[in-house]
C-alpha positions as CSV (number, residue, x, y, z in Angstrom):
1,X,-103.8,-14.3,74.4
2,X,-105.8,-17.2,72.4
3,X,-103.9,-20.1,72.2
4,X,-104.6,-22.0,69.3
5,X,-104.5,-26.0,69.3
6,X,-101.7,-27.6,67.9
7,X,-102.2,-28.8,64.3
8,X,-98.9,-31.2,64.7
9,X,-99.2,-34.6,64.1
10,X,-96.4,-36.4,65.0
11,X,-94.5,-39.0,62.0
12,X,-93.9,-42.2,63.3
13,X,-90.3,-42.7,65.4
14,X,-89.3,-46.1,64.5
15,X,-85.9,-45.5,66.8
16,X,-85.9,-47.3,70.5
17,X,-85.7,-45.6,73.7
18,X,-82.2,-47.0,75.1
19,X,-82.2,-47.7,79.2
20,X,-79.3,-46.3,79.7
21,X,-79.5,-47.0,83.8
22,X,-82.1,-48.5,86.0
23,X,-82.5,-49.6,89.3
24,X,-85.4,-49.9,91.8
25,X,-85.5,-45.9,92.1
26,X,-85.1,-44.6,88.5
27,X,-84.7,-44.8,85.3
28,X,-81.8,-43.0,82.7
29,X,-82.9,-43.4,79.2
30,X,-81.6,-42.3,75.8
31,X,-84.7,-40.5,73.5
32,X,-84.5,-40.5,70.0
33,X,-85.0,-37.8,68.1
34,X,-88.2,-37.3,66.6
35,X,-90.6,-38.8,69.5
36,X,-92.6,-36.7,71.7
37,X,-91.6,-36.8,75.8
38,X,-95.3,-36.7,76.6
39,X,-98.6,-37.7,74.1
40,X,-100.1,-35.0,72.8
41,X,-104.1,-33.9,73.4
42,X,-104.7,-35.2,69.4
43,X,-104.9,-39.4,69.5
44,X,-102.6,-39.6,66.2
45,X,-100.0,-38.5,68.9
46,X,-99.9,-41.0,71.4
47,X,-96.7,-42.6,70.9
48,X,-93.8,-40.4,73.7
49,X,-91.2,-41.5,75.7
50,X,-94.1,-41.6,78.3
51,X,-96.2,-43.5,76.6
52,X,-93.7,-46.4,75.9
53,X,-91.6,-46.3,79.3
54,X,-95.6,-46.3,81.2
55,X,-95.3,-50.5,78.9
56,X,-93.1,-51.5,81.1
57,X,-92.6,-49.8,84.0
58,X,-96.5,-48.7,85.5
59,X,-95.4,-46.8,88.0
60,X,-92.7,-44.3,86.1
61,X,-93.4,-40.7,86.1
62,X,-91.2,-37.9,83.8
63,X,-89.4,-35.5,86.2
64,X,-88.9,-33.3,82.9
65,X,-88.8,-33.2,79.3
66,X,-86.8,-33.0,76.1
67,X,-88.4,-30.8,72.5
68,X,-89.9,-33.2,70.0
69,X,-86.7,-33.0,67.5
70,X,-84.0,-33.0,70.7
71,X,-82.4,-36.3,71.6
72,X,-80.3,-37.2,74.6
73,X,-80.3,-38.2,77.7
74,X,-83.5,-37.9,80.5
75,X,-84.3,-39.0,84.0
76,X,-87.5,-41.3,85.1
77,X,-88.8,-41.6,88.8
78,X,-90.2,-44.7,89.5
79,X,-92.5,-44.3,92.5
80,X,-94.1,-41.2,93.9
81,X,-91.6,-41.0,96.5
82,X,-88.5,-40.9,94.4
83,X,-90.6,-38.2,91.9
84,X,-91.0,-36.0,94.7
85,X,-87.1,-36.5,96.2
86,X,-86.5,-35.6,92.1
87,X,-88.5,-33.0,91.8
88,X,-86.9,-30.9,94.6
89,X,-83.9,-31.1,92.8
90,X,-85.2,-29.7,90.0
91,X,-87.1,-27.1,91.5
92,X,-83.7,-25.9,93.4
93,X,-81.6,-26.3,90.6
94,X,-79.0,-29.0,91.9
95,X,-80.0,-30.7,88.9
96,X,-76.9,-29.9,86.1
97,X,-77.5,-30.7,82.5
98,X,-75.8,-30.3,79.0
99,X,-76.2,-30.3,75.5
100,X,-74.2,-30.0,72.4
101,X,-75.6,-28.1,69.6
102,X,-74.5,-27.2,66.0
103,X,-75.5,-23.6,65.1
104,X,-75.7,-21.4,62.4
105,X,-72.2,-18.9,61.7
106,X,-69.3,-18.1,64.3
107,X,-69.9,-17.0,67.9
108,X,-68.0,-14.3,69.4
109,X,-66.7,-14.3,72.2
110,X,-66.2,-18.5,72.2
111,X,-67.6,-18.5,75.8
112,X,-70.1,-16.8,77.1
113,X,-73.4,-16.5,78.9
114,X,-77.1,-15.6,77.4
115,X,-79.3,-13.7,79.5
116,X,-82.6,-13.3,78.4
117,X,-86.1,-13.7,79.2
118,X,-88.3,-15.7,77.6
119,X,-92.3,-15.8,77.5
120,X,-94.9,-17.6,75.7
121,X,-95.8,-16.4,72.3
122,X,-97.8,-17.3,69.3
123,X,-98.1,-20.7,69.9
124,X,-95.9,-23.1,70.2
125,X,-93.4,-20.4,69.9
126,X,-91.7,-18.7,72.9
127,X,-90.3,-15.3,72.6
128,X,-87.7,-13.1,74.3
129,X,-89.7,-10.3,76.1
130,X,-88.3,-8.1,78.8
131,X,-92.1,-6.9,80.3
132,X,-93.3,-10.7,80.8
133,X,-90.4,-12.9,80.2
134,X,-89.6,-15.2,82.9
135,X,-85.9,-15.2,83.7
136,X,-83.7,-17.5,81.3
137,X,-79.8,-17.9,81.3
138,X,-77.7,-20.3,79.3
139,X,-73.9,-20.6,79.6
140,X,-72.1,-22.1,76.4
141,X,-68.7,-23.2,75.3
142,X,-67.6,-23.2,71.7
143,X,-65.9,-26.8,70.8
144,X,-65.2,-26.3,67.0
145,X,-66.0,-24.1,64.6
146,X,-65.7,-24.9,60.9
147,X,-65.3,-22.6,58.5
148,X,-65.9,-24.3,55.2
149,X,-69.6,-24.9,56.5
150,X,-69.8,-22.0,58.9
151,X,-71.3,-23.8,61.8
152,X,-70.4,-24.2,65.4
153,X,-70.6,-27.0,67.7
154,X,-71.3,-25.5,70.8
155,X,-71.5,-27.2,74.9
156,X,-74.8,-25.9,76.5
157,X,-74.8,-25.5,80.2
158,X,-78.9,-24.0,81.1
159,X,-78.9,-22.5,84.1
160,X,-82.5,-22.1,84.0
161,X,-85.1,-24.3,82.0
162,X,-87.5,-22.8,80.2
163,X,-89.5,-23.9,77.2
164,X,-87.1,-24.1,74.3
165,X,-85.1,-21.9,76.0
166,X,-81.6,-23.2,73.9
167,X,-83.6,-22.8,70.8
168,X,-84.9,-19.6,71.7
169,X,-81.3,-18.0,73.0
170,X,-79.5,-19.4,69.8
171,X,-81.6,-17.5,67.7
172,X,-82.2,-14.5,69.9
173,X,-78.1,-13.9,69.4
174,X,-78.0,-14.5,66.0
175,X,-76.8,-18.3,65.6
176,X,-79.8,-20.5,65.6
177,X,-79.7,-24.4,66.5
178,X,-79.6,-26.1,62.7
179,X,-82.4,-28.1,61.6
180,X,-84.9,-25.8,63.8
181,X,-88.2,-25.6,62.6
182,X,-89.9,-22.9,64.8
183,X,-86.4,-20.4,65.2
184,X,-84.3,-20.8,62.2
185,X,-83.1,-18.2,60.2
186,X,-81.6,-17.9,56.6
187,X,-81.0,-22.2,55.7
188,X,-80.5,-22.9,58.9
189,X,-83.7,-25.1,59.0
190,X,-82.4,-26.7,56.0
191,X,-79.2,-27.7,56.9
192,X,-79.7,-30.7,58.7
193,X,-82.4,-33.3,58.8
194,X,-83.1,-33.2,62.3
195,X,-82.6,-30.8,65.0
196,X,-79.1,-30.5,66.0
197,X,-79.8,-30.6,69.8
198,X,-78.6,-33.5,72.2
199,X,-78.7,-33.7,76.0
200,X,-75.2,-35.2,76.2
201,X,-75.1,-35.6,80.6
202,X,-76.6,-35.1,83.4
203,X,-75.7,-34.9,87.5
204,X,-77.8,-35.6,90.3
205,X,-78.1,-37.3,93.5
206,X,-79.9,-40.4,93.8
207,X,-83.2,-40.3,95.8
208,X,-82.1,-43.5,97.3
209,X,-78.5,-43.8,98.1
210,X,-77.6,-40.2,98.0
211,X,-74.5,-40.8,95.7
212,X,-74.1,-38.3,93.1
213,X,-74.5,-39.4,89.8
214,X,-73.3,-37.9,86.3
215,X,-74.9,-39.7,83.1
216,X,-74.1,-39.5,79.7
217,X,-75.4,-40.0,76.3
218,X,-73.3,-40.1,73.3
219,X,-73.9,-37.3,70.8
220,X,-74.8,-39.0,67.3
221,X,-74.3,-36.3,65.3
């Protein structure tokens, strides 16, 4: 499949990162939405979480990402040695992270989980696809549901963590993440300003001490 470059260019984020946590191990920091978690190939987008956490701390490294439009809470190594303790984590899923969301109409049932694979498509979408999808499940927990605007606030729990795999799985069942811009459906892209995506905690055991840790950043919307 040809993969075409990527005409974004990023608008300026005038928001701070906020250090939620650090010690001499890591790093817990709240992204803004509307900055990138890594600079992008063209020079116009240079400004990420990576870019402006590398200022002050030279030795960080991201142990994973957050979209472009999703805020919330992320974790930062700050050696080699703590990346790779991390990174094991993350690679045997004993990392546990959620998200609230607003989406698009009422979900039935009010908890559930979505099981579907997800591949690359026409980029920089991703697509459901059963013949080369990678495997992909997200739990989720209705909070509220309102019906004068007839949107849901919904807890995430990914099991997995694929490429916009919340974004993807909102849409694939018919209730996409409001303020989308690559899987919306009807007004849902217009119905917010930003993407209504926020990594709200996260638990994991510190490469140093050992002690498990659960983080949180407060949803803004």
């Amino acid at each position: 499949m040809l993969t075409l470059p990527d005409p974004f260019i990023a608008p300026p984020c005038e928001q701070a990162i906020d250090i939620l946590y650090q010690d001499d191990a890591i790093l817990l920091i709240n992204k803004p939405s509307g900055l990138l978690s890594l600079s992008g190939k063209n020079p116009l987008n240079l400004d990420s979480v990576h870019y402006r956490v590398k200022q002050d701390f030279p030795t960080a490294t991201l142990l994973h990402r957050l979209d472009f439009g999703t805020s919330g809470i992320m974790l930062v190594a700050l050696s080699k040695e703590y990346n790779a303790l991390l990174m094991r984590q993350f690679q045997a899923r004993k990392i546990k992270k959620q998200y609230k969301a607003i989406l698009q109409g009422e979900l039935n049932p009010k908890e559930g989980v979505i099981d579907l694979p997800i591949a690359k498509g026409e980029f920089p979408r991703q697509v459901v696809c059963y013949q080369q999808g990678k495997h992909a499940m997200s739990e989720y927990k209705v909070l509220h549901y309102c019906s004068q605007t007839h949107q849901s606030t919904v807890q995430f729990f990914p099991v997995t963590g694929r490429t916009h795999q919340l974004r993807v799985h909102s849409q694939a069942i018919g209730h996409p993440i409001l303020g989308c811009d690559l899987y919306s459906e009807g007004q849902s892209q217009q119905a917010a300003k930003r993407l209504m995506l926020h990594a709200t905690e996260l638990t994991f055991s510190h490469p140093k001490t050992r002690q498990v840790i659960t983080a949180q950043a407060e949803c803004p919307f």
